[in-house]
N, C-alpha and C positions, 0 to 999 in steps of 0.2 A: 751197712751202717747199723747200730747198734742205739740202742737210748736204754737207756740205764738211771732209776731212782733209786736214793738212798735217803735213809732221815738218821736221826740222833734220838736218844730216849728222851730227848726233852721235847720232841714232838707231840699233842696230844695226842690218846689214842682215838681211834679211827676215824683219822684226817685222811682226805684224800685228795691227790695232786694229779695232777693232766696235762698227760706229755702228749705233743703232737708235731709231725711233721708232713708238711706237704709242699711239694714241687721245691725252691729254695727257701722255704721257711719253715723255723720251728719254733716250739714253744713249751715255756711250762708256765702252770696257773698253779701254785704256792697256797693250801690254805692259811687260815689265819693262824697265828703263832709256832708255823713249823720251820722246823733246825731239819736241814739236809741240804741236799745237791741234785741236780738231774746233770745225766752226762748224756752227753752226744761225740758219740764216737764211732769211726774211720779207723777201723785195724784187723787184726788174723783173726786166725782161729781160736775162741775162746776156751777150746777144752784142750788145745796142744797140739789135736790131732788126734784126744785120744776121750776119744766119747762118754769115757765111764768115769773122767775125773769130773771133781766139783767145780758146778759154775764160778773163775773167780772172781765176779762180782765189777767194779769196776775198774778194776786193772786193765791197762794197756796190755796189747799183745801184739808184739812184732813179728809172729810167723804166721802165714809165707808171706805176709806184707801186704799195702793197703797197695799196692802195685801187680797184683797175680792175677793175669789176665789183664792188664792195661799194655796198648800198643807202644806207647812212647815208657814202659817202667824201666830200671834201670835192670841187669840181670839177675841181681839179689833182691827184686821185687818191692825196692823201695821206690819213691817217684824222688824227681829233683825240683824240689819247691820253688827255685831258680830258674827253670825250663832254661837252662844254656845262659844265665844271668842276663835273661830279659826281666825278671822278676826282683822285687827290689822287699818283697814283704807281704803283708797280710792283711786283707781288708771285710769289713764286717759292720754289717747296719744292725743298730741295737735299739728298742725301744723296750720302756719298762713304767708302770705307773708307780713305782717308788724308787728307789735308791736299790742296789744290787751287785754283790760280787761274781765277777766273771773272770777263769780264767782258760787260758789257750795253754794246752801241753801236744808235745811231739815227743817220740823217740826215734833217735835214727839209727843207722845201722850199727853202730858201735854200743848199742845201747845207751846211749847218752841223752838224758830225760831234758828237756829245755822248757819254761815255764814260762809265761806272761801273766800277769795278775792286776788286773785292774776295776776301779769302781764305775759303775753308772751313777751318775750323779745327775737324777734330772733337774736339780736347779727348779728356779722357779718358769712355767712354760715350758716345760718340755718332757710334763706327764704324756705318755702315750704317743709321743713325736720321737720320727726314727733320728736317731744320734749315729753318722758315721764315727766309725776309729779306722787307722792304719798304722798299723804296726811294723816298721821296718827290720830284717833281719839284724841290722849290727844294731839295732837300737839298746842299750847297756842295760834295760830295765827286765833283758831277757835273763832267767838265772843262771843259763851255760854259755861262754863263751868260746866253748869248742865246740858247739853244738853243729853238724852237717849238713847245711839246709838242702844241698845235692842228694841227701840219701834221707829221703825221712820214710819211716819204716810203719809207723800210726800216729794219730793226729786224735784231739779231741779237744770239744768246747766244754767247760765245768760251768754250771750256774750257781751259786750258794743263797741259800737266806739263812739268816740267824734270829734267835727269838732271845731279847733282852730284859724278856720280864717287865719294861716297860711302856717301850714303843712295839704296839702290838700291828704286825704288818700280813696281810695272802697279797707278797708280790705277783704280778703276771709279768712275764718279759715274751720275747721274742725274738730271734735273731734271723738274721737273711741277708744272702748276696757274699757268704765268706766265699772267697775270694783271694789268692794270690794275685799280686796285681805291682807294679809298674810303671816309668814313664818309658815314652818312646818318642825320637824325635826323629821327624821325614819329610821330604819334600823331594823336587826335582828339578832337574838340568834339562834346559829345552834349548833348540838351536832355532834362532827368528832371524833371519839375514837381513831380513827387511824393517826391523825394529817395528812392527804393524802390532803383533798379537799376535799372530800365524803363524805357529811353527811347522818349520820347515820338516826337522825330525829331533830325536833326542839324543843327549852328550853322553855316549857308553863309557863307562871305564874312567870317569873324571876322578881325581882325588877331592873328599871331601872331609874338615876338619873341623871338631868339636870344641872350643874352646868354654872355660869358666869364668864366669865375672871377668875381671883385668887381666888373670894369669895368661902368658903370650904364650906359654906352651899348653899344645892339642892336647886334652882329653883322652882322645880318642880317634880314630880315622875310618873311614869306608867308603866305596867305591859305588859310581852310580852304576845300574845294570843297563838291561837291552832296552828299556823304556826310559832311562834316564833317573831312576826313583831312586832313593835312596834313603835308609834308614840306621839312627842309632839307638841299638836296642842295649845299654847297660847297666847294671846297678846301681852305678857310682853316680848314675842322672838321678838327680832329687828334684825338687822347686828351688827356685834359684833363676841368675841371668846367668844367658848361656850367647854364646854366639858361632854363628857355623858361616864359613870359609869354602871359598874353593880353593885348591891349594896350588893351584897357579894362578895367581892372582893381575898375570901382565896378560892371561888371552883377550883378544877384543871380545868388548860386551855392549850393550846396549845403554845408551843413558840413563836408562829407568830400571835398569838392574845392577844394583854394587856387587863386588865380591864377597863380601861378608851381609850378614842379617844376625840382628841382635834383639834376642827377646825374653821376654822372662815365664819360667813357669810357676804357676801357683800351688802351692799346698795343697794335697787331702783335708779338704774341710773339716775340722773337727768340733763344730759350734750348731750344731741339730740343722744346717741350711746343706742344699744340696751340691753332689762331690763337685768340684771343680778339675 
């Protein structure tokens, strides 16, 4: 990981800012009226490979990837921000005691730079109160639309302040908990002969079917395993009402268990209260 300060000449001279990170948290403390950025970045080697060129400051660097030496990376040392499209996006606890530009950049293996740019806005009440975001990959407010969320190759979070000559501000922020993240929907098939509570054993191999709101046709499909469990792990699951099925719906069942279960999931809170 890298952290990286930058300012603007409209910064006073010998302002001084305070970058820190520890365990999932980081931070930067902004004096008063200064123009720059701090960057926190996940990527290669900043000299190329080749020690004697100049540091280039806070440019992204794609070789050999934020993936070299990770077990699950891909072979050209990118990671798949997707892990197999159990992954649906990006998640990220922000607090801040003023207002603040943040933005999230990646490049992936094709070199294709992909950008998210968004304000902290703490309103009123939620000076220094953490404000979840989640950011989903096909969300349109990203700047690349070909962008490979299977190959991402360096990642980094940008913090900006700006100095307007008349709202004079030393933002502090902080971020923590970023996060690739998901819904995932599971449960299980149990065999009760006696309709008590007491199962007997579990339903291996059962078909199990994902449906959307009213749409009659499946989502999606998977099978229960040796325990009976079962899980949909895909992108296309947001918050929403969902309903899941067994897909033989004429086996005998017990009076207290239907074939189908309809339930809804709730949104990444994005209102300073905690995730749902």
């Amino acid at each position: 990981r890298d952290t990286i300060l930058g300012y603007e000449s409209a910064s006073p001279q010998n302002s001084v800012a305070v970058m820190t990170v520890v365990g999932d948290a980081a931070s930067i403390a902004f004096p008063l009226n200064y123009a720059g950025g701090a960057y926190f970045q996940w990527d290669g080697d900043d000299t190329g490979g080749n020690t004697s060129t100049a540091f280039p400051g806070a440019r992204l660097n794609i070789t050999p990837g934020i993936g070299q030496g990770v077990a699950f990376a891909n072979p050209d040392n990118s990671i798949d921000f997707t892990f197999g499209g159990q992954a649906s996006g990006i998640f990220i606890s922000v607090k801040a005691d003023h207002d603040v530009q943040y933005f999230l950049d990646a490049i992936d293996s094709n070199s294709e730079v992909n950008t998210y740019e968004f304000l902290v806005d703490i309103g009123t009440g939620n000076a220094d109160q953490e404000i979840p975001f989640f950011f989903r990959y096909d969300d349109t407010n990203w700047s690349s639309a070909i962008f490979d969320w299977t190959l991402v190759r360096a990642f980094q979070v940008r913090i900006f302040t700006f100095t307007d000559g008349e709202n004079a501000q030393a933002v502090d922020t902080e971020f923590r908990l970023l996060r690739v993240a998901g819904y995932q929907i599971s449960g299980n098939v149990a065999i009760d002969c006696l309709c008590d509570g007491s199962f007997e054993a579990f339903s291996e191999n059962e078909q199990m079917d994902l449906f959307v709101g009213s749409n009659p046709t499946a989502l999606t499909s998977t099978f229960t395993d040796v325990n009976g469990n079962y899980v949909f792990a895909d992108s296309r699951i947001t918050s929403g009402s969902y309903t899941v099925c067994l897909n033989d719906r004429t086996s005998p069942r017990c009076a207290s268990s239907p074939a189908c279960r309809t339930f809804t999931i709730l949104p990444f809170q994005n209102d300073g209260n905690d995730i749902t």
